[in-house]
N, CA, C, O and CB atoms as a CASP TS submission, in Angstrom:
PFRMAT TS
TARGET T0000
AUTHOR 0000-0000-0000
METHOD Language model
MODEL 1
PARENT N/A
ATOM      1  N   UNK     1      26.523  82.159  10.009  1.00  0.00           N
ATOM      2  CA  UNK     1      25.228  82.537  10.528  1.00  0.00           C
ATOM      3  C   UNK     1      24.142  81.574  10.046  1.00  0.00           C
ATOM      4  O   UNK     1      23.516  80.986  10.928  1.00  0.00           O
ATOM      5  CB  UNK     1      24.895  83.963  10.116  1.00  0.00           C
ATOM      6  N   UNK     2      23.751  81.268   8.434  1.00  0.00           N
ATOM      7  CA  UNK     2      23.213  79.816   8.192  1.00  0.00           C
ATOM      8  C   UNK     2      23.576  78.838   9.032  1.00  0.00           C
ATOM      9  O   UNK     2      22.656  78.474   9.764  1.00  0.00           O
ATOM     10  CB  UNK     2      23.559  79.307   6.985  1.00  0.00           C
ATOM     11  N   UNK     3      24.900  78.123   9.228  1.00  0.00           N
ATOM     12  CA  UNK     3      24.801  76.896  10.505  1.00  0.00           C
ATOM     13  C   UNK     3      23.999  77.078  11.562  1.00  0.00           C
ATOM     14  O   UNK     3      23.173  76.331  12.085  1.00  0.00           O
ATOM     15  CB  UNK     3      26.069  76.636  11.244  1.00  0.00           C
ATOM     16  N   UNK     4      24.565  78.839  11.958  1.00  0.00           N
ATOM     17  CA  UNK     4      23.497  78.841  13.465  1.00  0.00           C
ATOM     18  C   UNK     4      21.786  78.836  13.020  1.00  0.00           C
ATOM     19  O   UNK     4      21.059  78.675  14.001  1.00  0.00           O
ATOM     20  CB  UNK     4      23.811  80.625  14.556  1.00  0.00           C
ATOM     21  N   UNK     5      21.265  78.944  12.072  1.00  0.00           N
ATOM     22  CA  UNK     5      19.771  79.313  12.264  1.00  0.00           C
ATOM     23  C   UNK     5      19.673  78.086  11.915  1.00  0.00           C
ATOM     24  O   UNK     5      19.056  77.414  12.742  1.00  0.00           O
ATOM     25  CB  UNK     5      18.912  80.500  11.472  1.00  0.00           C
ATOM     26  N   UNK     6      20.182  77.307  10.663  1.00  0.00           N
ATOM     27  CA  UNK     6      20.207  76.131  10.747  1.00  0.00           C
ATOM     28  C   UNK     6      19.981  74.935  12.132  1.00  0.00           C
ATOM     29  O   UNK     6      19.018  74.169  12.153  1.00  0.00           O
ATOM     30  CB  UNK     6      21.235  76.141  10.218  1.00  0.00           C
ATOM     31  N   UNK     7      20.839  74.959  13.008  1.00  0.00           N
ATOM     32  CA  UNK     7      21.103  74.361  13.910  1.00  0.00           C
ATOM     33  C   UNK     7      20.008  74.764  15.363  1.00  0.00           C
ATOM     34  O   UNK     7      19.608  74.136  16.343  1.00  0.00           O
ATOM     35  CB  UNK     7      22.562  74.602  13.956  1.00  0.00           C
ATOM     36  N   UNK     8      19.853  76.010  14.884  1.00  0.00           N
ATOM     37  CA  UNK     8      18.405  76.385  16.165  1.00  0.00           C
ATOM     38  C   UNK     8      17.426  75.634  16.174  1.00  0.00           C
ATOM     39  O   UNK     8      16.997  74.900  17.064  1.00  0.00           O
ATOM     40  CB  UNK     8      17.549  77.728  16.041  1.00  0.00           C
ATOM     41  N   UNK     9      16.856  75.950  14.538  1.00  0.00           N
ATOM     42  CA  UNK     9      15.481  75.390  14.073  1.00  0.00           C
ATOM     43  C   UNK     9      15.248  73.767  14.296  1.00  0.00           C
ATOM     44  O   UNK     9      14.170  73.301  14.663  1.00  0.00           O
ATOM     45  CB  UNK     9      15.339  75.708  12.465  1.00  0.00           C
ATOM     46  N   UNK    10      16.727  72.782  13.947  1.00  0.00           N
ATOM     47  CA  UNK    10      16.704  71.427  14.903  1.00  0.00           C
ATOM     48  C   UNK    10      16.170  71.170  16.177  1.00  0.00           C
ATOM     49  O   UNK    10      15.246  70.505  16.645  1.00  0.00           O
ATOM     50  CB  UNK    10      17.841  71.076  15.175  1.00  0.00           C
ATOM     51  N   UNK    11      17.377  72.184  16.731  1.00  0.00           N
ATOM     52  CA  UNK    11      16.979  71.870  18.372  1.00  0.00           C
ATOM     53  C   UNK    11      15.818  72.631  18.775  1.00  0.00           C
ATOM     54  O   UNK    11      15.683  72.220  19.927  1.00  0.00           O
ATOM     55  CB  UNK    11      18.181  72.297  19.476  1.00  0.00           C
ATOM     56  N   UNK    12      14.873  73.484  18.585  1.00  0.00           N
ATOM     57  CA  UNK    12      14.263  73.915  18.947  1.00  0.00           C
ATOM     58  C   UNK    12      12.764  73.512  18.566  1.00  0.00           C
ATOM     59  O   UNK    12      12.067  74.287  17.912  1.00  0.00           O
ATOM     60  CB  UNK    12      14.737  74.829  18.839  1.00  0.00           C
ATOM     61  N   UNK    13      12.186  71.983  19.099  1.00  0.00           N
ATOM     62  CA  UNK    13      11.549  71.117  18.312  1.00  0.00           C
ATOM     63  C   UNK    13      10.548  71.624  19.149  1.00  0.00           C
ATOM     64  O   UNK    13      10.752  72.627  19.833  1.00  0.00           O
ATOM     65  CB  UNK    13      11.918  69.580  18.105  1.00  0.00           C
ATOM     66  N   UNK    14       9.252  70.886  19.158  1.00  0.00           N
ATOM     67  CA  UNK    14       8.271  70.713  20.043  1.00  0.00           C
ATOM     68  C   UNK    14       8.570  70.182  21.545  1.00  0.00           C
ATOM     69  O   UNK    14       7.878  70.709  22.416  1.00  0.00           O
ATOM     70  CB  UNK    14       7.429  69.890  19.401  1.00  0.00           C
ATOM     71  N   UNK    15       9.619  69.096  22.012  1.00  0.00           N
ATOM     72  CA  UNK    15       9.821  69.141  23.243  1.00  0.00           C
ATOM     73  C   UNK    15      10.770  70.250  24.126  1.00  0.00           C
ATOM     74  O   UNK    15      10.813  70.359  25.352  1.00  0.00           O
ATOM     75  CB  UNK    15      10.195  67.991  23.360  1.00  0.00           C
ATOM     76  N   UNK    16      11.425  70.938  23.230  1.00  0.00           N
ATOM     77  CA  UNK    16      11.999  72.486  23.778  1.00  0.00           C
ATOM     78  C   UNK    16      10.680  73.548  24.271  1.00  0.00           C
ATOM     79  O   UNK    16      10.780  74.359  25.191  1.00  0.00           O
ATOM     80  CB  UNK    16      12.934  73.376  22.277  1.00  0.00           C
ATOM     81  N   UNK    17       9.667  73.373  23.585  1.00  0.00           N
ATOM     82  CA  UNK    17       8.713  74.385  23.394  1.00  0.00           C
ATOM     83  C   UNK    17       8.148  73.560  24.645  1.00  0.00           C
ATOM     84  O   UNK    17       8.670  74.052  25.646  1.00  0.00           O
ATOM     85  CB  UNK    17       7.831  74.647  21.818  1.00  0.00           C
ATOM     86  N   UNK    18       7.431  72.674  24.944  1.00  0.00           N
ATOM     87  CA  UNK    18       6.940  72.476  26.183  1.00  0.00           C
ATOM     88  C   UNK    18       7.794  72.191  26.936  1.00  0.00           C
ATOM     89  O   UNK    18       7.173  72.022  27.985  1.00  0.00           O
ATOM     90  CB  UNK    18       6.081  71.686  26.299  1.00  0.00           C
ATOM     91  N   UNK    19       9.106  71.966  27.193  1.00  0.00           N
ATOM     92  CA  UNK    19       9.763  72.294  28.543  1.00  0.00           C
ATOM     93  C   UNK    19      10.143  73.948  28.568  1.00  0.00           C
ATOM     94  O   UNK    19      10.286  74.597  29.604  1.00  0.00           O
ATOM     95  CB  UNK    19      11.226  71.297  28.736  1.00  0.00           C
ATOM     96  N   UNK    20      10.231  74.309  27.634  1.00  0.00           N
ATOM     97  CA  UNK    20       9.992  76.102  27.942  1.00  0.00           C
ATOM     98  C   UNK    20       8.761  76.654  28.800  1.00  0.00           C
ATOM     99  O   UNK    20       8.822  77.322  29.832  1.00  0.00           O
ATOM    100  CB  UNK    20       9.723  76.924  26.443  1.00  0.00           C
ATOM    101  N   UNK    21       7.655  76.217  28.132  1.00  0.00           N
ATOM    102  CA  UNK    21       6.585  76.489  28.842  1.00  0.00           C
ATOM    103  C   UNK    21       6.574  75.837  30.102  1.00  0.00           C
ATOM    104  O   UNK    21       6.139  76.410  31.101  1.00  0.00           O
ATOM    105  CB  UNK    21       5.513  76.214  28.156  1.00  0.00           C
ATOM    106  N   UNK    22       6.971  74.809  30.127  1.00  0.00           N
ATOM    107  CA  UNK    22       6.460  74.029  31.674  1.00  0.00           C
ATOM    108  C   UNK    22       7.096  74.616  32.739  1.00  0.00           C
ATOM    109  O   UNK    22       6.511  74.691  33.819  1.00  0.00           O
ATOM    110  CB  UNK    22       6.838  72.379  31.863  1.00  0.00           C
ATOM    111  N   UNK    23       8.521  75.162  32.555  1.00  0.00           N
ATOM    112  CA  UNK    23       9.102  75.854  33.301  1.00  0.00           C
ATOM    113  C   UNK    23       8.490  77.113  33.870  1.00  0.00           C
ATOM    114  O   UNK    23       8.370  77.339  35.074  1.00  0.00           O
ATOM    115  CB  UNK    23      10.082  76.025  32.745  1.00  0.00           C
ATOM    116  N   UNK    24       7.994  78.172  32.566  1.00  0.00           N
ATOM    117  CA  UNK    24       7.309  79.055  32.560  1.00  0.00           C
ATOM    118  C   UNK    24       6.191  78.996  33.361  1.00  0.00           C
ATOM    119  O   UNK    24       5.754  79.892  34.083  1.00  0.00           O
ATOM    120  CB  UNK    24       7.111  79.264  31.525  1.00  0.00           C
ATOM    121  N   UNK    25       5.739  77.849  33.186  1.00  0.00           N
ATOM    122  CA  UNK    25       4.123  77.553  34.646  1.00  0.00           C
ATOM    123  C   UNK    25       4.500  77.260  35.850  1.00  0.00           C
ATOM    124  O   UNK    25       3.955  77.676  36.873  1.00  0.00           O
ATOM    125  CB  UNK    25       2.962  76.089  34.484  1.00  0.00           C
ATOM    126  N   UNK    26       5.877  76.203  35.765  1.00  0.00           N
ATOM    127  CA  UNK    26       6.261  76.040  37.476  1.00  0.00           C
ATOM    128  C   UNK    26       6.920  77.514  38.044  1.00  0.00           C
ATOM    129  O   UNK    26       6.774  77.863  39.215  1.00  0.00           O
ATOM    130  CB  UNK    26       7.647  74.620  37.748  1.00  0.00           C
ATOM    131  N   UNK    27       7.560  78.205  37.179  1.00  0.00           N
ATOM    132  CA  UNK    27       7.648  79.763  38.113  1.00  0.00           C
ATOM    133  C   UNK    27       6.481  80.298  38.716  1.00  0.00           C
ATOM    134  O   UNK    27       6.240  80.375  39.920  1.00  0.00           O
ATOM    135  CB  UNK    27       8.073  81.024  37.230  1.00  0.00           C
ATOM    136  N   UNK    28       5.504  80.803  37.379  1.00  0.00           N
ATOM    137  CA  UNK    28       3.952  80.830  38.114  1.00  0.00           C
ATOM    138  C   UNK    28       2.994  80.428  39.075  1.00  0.00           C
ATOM    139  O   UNK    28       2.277  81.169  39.747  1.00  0.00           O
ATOM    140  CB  UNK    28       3.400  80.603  37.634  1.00  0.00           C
ATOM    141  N   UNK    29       3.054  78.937  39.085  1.00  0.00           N
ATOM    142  CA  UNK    29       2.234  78.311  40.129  1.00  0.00           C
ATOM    143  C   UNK    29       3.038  77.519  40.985  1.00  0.00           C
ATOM    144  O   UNK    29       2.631  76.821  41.914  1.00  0.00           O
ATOM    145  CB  UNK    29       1.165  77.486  39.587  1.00  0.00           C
ATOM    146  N   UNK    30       4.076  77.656  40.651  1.00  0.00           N
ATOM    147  CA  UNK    30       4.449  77.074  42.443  1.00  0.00           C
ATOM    148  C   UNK    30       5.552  77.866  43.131  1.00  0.00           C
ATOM    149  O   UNK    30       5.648  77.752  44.353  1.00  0.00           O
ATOM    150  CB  UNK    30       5.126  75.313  42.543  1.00  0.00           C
ATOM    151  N   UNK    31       6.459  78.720  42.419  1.00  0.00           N
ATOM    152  CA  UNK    31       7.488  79.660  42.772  1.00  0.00           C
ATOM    153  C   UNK    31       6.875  80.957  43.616  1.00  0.00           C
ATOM    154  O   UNK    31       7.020  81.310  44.786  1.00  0.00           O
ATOM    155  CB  UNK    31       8.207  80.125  41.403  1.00  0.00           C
ATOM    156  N   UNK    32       6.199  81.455  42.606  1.00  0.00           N
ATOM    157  CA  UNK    32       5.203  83.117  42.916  1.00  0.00           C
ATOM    158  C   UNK    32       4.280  83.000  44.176  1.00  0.00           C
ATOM    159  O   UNK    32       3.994  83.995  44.842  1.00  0.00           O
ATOM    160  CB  UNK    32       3.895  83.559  41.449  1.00  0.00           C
ATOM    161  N   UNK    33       3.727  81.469  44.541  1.00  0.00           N
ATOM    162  CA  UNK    33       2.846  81.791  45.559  1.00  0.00           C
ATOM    163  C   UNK    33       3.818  81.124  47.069  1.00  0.00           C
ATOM    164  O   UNK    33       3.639  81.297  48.274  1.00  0.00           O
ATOM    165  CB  UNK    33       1.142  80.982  45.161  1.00  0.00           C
ATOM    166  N   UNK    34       4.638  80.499  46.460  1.00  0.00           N
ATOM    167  CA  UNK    34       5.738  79.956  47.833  1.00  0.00           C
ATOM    168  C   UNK    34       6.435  81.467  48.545  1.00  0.00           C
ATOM    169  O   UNK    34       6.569  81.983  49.654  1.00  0.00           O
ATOM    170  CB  UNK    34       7.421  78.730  47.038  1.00  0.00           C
ATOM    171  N   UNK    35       6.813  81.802  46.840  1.00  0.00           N
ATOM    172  CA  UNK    35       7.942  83.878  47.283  1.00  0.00           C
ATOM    173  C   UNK    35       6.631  84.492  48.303  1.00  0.00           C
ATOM    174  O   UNK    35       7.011  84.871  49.411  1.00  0.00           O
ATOM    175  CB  UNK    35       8.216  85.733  44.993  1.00  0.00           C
ATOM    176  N   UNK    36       5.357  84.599  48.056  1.00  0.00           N
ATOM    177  CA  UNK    36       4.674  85.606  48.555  1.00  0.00           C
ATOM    178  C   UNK    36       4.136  84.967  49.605  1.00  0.00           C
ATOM    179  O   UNK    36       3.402  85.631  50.337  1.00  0.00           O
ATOM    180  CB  UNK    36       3.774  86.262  47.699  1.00  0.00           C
ATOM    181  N   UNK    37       4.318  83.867  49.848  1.00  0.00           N
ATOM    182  CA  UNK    37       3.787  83.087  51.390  1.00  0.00           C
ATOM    183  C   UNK    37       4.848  84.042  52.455  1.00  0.00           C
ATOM    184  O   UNK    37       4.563  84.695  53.459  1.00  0.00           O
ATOM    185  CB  UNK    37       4.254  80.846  51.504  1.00  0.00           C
ATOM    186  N   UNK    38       6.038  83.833  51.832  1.00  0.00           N
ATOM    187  CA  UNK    38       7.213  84.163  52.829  1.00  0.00           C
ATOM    188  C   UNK    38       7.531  85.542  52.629  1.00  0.00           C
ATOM    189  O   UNK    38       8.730  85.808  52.547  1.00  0.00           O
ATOM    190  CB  UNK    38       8.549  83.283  52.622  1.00  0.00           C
ATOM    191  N   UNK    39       6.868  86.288  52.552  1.00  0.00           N
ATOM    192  CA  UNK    39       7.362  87.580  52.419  1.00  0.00           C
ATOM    193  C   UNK    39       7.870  88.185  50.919  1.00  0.00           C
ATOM    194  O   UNK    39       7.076  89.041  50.528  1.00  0.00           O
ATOM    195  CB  UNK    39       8.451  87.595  53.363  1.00  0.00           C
ATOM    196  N   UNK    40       8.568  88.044  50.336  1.00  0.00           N
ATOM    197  CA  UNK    40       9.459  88.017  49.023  1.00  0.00           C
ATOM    198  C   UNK    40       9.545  88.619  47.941  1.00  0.00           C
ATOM    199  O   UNK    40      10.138  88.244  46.929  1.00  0.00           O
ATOM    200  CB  UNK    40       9.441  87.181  48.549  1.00  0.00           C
ATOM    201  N   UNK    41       8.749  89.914  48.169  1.00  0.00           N
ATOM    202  CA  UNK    41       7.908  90.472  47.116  1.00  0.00           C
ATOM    203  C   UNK    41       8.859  90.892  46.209  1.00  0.00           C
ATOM    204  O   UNK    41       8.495  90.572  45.078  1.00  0.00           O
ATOM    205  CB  UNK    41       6.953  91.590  47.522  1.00  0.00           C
ATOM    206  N   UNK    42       9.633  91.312  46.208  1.00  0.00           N
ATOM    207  CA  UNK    42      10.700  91.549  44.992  1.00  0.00           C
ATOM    208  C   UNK    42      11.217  90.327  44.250  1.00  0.00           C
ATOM    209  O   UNK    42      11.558  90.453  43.073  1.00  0.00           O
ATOM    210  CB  UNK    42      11.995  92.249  45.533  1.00  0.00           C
ATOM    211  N   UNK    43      11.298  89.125  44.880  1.00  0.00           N
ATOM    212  CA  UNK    43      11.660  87.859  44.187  1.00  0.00           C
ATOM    213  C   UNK    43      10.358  87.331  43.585  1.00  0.00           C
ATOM    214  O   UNK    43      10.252  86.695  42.536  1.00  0.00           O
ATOM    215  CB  UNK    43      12.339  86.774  45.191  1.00  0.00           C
ATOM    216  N   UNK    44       9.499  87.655  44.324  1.00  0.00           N
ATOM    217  CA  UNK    44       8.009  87.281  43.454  1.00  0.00           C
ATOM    218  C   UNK    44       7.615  88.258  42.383  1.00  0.00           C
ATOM    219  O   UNK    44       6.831  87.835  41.534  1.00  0.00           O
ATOM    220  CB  UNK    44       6.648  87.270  44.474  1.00  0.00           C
ATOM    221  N   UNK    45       8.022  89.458  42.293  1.00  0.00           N
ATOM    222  CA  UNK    45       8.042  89.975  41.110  1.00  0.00           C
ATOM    223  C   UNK    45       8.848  89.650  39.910  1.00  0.00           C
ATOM    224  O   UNK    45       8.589  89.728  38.709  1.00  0.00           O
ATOM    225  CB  UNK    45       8.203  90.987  41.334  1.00  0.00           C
ATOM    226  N   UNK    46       9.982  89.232  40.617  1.00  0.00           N
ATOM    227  CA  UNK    46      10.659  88.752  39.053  1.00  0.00           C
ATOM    228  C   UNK    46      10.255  87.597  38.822  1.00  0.00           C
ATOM    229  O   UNK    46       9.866  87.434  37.666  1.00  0.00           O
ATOM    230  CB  UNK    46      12.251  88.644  38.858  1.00  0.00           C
ATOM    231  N   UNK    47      10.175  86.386  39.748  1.00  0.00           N
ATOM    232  CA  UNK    47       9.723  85.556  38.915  1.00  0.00           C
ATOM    233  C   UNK    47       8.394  85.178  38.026  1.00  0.00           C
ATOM    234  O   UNK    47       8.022  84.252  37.305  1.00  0.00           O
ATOM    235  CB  UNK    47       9.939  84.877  39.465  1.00  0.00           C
ATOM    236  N   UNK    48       7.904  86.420  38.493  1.00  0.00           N
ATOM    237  CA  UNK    48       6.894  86.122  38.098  1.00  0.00           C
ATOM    238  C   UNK    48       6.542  86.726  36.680  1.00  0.00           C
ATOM    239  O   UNK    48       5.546  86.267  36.121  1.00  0.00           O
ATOM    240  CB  UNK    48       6.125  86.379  39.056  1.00  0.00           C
ATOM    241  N   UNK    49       7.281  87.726  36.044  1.00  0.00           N
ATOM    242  CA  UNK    49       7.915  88.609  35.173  1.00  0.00           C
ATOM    243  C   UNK    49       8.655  87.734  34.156  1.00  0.00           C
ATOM    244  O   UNK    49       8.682  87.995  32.954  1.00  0.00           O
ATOM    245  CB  UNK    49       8.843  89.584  35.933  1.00  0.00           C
ATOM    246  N   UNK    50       9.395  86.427  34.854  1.00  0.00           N
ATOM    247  CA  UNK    50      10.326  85.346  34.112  1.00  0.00           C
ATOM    248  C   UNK    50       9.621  84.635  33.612  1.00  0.00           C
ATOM    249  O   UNK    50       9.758  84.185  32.474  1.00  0.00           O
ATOM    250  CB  UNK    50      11.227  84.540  34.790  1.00  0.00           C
ATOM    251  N   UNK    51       8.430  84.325  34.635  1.00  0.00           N
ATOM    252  CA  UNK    51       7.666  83.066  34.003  1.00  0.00           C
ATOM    253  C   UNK    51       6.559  83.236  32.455  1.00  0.00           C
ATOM    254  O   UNK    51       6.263  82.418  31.584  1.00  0.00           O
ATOM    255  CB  UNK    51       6.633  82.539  35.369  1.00  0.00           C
ATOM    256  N   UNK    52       6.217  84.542  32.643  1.00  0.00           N
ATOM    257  CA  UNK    52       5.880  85.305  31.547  1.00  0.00           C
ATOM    258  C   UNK    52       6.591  85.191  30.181  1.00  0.00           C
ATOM    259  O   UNK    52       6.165  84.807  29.092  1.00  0.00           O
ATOM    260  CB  UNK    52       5.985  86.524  31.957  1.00  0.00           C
ATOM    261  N   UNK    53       7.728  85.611  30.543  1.00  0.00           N
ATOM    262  CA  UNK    53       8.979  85.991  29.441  1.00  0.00           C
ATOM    263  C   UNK    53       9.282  83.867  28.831  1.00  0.00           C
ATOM    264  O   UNK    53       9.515  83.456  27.694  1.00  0.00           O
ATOM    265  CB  UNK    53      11.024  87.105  30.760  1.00  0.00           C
ATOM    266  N   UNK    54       9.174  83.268  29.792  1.00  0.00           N
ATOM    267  CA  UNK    54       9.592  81.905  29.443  1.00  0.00           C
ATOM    268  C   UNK    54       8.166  81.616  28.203  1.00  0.00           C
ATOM    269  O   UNK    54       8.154  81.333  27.005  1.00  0.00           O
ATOM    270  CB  UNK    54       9.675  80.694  31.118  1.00  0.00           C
ATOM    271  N   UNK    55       7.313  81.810  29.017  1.00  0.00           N
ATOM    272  CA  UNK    55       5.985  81.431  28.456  1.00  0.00           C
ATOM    273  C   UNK    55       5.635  81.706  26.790  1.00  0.00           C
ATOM    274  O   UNK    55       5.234  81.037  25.837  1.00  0.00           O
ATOM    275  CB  UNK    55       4.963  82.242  29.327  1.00  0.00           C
ATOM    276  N   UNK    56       6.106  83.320  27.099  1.00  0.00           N
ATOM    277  CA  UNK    56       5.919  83.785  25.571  1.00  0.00           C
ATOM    278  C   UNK    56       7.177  84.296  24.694  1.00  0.00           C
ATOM    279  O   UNK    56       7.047  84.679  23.532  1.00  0.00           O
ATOM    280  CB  UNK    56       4.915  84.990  25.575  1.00  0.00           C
ATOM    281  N   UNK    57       8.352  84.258  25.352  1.00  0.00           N
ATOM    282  CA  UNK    57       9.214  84.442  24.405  1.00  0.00           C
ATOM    283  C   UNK    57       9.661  82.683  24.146  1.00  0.00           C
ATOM    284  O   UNK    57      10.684  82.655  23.463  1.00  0.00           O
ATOM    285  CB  UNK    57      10.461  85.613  24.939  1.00  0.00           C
ATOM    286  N   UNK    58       9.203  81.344  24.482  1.00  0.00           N
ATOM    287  CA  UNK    58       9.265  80.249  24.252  1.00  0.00           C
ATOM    288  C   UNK    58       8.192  80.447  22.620  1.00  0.00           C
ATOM    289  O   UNK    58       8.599  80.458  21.458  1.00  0.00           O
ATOM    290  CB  UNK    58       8.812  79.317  25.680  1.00  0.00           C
ATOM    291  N   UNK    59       7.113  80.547  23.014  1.00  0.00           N
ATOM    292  CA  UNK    59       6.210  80.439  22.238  1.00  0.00           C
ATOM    293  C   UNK    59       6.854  81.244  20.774  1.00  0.00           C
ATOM    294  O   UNK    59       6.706  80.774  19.646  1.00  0.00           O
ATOM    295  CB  UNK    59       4.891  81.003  22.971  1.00  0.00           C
ATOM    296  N   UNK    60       7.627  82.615  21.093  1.00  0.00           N
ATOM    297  CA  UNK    60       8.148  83.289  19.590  1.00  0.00           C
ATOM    298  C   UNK    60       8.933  82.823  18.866  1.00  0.00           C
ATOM    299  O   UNK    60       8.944  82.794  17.635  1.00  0.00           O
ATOM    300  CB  UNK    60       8.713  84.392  19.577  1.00  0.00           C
ATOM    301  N   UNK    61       9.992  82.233  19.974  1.00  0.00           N
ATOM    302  CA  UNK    61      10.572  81.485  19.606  1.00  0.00           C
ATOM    303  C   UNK    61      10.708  80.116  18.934  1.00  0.00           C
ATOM    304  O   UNK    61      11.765  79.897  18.341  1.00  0.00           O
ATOM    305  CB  UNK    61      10.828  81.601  20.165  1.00  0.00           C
ATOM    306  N   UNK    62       9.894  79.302  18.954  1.00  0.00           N
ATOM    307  CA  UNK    62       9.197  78.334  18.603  1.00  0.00           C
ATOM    308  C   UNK    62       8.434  78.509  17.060  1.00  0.00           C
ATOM    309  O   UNK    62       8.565  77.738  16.109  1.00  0.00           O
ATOM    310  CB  UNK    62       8.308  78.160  19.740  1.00  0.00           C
ATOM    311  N   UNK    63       7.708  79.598  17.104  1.00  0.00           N
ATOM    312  CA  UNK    63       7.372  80.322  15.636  1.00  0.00           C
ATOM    313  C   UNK    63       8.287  80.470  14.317  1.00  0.00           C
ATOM    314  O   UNK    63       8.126  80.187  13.129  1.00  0.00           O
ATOM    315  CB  UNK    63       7.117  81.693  15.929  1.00  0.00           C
ATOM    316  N   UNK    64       9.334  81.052  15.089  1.00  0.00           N
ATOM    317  CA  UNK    64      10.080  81.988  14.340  1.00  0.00           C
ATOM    318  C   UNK    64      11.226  80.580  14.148  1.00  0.00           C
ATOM    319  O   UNK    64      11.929  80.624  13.138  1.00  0.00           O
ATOM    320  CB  UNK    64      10.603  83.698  15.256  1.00  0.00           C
ATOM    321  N   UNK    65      11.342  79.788  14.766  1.00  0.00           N
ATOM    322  CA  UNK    65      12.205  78.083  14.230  1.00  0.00           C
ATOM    323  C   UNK    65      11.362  77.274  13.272  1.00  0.00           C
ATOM    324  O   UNK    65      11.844  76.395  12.557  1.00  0.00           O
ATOM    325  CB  UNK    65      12.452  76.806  15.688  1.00  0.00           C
ATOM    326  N   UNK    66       9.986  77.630  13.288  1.00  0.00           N
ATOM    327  CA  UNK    66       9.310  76.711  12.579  1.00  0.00           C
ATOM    328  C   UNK    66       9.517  77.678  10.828  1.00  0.00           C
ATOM    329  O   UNK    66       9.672  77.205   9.702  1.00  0.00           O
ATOM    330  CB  UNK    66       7.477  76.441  13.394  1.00  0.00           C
ATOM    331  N   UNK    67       9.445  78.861  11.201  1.00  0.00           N
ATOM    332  CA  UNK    67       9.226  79.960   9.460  1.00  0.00           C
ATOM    333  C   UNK    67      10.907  79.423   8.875  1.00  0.00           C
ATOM    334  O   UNK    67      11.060  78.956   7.746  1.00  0.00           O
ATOM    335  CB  UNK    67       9.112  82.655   9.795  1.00  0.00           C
ATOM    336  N   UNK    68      12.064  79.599   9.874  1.00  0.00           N
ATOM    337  CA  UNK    68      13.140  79.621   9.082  1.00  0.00           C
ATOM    338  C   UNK    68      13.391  78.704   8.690  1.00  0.00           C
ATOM    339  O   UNK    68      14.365  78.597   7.944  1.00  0.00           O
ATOM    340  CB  UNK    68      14.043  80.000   9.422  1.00  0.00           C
TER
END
């Protein structure tokens, strides 16, 4: 279990944390308003629910690699 937290806190640098987020914004601003152009409202709810979850469970994640 040390190797693994070990081995998170590596990979989980500052360019993990902004391609987490960036992902997290391209669901938001270009996924959510393409789903709801076309109808999609259940696919625009989740992604839009994902892009959230990317956004800020990136960000906890990112925290919680930097404490251990």
């Amino acid at each position: 279990m040390d190797k693994f937290i070990e081995r998170f806190s590596e990979v989980y640098d500052g360019y993990m944390l902004f391609l987490v987020i960036f992902i997290g914004l391209f669901l938001l601003l270009r996924d959510v308003p393409i789903l709801e152009k076309v109808g999609l409202k259940r696919d625009m709810k989740i992604a839009k629910v994902l892009g959230y979850v990317y956004i800020i469970g990136g960000s906890i994640l990112f925290v919680i690699a930097r404490i251990l």
